[in-house]
C-alpha positions in Angstrom: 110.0 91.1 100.9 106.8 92.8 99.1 104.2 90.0 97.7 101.2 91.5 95.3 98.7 88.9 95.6 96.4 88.2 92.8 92.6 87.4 92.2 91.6 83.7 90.6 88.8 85.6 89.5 87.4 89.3 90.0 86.9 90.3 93.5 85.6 93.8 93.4 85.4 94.6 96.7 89.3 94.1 96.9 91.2 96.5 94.4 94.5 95.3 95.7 95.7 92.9 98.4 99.8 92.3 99.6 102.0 90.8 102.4 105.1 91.9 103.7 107.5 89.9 104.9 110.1 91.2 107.4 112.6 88.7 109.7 112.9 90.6 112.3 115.2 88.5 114.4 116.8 84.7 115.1 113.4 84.2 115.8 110.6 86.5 114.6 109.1 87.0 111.3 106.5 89.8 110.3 103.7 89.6 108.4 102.7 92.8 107.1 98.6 92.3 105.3 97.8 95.4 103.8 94.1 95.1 101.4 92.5 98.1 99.8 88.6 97.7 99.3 85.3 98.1 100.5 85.9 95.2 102.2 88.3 96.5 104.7 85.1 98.4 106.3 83.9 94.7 107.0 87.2 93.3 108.7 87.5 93.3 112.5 89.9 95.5 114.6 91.8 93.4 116.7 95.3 93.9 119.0 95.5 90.0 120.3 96.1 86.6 119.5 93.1 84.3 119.3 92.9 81.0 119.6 94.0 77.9 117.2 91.2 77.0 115.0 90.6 74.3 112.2 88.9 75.5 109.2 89.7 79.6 108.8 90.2 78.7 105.0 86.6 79.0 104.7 86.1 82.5 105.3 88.7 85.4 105.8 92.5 83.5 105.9 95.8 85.3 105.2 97.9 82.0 104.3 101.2 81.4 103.9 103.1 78.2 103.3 107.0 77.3 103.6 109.0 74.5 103.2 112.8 74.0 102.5 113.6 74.0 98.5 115.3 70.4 98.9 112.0 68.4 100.9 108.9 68.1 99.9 107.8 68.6 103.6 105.9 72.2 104.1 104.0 73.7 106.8 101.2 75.7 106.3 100.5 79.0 108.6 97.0 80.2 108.9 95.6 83.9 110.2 92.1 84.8 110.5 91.1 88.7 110.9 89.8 88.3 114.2 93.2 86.8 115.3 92.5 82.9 115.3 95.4 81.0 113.6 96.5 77.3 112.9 100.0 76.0 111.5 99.9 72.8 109.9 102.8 70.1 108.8 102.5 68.3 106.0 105.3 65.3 104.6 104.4 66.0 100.5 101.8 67.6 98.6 98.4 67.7 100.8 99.2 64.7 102.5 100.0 63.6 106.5 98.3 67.0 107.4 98.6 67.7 111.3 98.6 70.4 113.6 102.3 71.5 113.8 103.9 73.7 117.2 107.5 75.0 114.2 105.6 78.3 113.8 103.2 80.2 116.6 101.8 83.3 116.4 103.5 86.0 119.2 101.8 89.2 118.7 98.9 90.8 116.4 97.4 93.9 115.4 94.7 94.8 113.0 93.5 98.6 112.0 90.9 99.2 109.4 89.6 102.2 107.8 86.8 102.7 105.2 89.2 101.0 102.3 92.2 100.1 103.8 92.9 97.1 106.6 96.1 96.6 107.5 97.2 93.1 109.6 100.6 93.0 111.0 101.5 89.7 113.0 104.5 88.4 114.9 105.5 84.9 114.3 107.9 82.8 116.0 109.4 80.5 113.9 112.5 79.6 116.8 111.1 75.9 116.9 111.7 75.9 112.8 114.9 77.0 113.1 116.1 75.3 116.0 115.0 72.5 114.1 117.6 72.8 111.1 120.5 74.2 113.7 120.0 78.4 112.2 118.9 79.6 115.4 121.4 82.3 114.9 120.6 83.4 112.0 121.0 87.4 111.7 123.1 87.7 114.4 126.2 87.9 111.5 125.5 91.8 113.0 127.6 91.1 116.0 130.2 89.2 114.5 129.2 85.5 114.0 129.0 83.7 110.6 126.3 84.3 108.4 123.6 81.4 107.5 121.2 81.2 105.4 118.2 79.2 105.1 116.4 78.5 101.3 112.7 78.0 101.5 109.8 77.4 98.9 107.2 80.4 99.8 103.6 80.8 99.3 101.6 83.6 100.0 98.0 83.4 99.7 94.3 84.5 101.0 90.8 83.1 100.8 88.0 86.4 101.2 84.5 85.8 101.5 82.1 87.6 99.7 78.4 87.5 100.1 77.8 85.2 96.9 81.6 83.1 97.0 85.0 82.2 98.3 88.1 84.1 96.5 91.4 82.9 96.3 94.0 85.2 96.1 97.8 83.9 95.1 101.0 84.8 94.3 100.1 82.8 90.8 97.2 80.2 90.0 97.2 77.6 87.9 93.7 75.8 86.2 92.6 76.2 90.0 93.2 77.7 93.1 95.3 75.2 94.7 97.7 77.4 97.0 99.9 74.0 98.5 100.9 73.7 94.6 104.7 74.9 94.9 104.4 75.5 91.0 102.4 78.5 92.9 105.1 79.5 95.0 108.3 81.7 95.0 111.8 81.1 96.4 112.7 83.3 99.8 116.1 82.9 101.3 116.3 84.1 104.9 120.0 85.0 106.0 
């Protein structure tokens, strides 16, 4: 799935920022960044997983957020340029946040050129799944029955400039406020 993400307010040093989104297997999802702009020159080159980190929304953060269409519960998944990350759980809108092990972050490489950067990142989401019984989803390849999973999905990035934060969304409201599902899309994973 292609996501074109777009600016609360102008951002010139990024002319154009998007995920992709590509389950790989019953237990691996790929996050494809790709942003065009003088800022790429800026980003770090990376080819490994840092470490868990509070706070990356206030700089660089690729963001997304997912939770099942019928529960307000969400979890929030956090990715840094420099290869820190965080996933969060939260019961309802912004509220009962803590540090949540249903997604992880398996693999990462970042490549940069004058305008372009391009992320991709491996992310386990085997706990998430276990969790609702679809750990074997996409195996319908081989022969077994198909299932399919419905979930609320944000996509979403904060870039620093030198004078401000930028938010970067799928759609805004009055505000940036990416945990707004009004904000987000629906994604069905089969």
């Amino acid at each position: 799935m292609h996501i074109d993400l777009a600016p609360f307010s102008p951002c010139p040093a990024v002319q154009h920022l998007g995920y992709e989104l590509l389950l790989e297997s019953s237990s691996s999802l790929r996050l494809i960044v790709q942003l065009e702009g003088s800022l790429a020159a800026t980003l770090p080159i990376t080819n490994r997983v840092g470490q868990r980190q509070f706070g990356l929304w206030q700089h660089h953060c690729f963001e997304l957020f997912i939770g099942e269409l019928e529960s307000n519960a969400y979890w929030e998944l956090n990715l840094a340029p420099n290869g820190n990350w965080n996933c969060f759980e939260f019961s309802d809108y912004r509220k009962d946040q803590r540090e949540s092990e249903a997604y992880s972050l398996a693999g990462l490489q970042a490549v940069r050129s004058a305008q372009s950067y391009r992320l991709e990142a491996n992310i386990d989401i085997k706990p998430i799944l276990k969790k609702k019984g679809l750990e074997t989803m996409r195996l319908e390849a081989r022969g077994l029955e198909k299932r399919s999973l419905a979930l609320s999905l944000g996509a979403s990035a904060v870039i620093a400039t030198a004078t401000q934060l930028n938010y970067f969304s799928i759609r805004h409201g009055a505000t940036p406020d990416f945990h707004h599902r009004d904000h987000h899309m629906q994604w069905v994973l089969q």
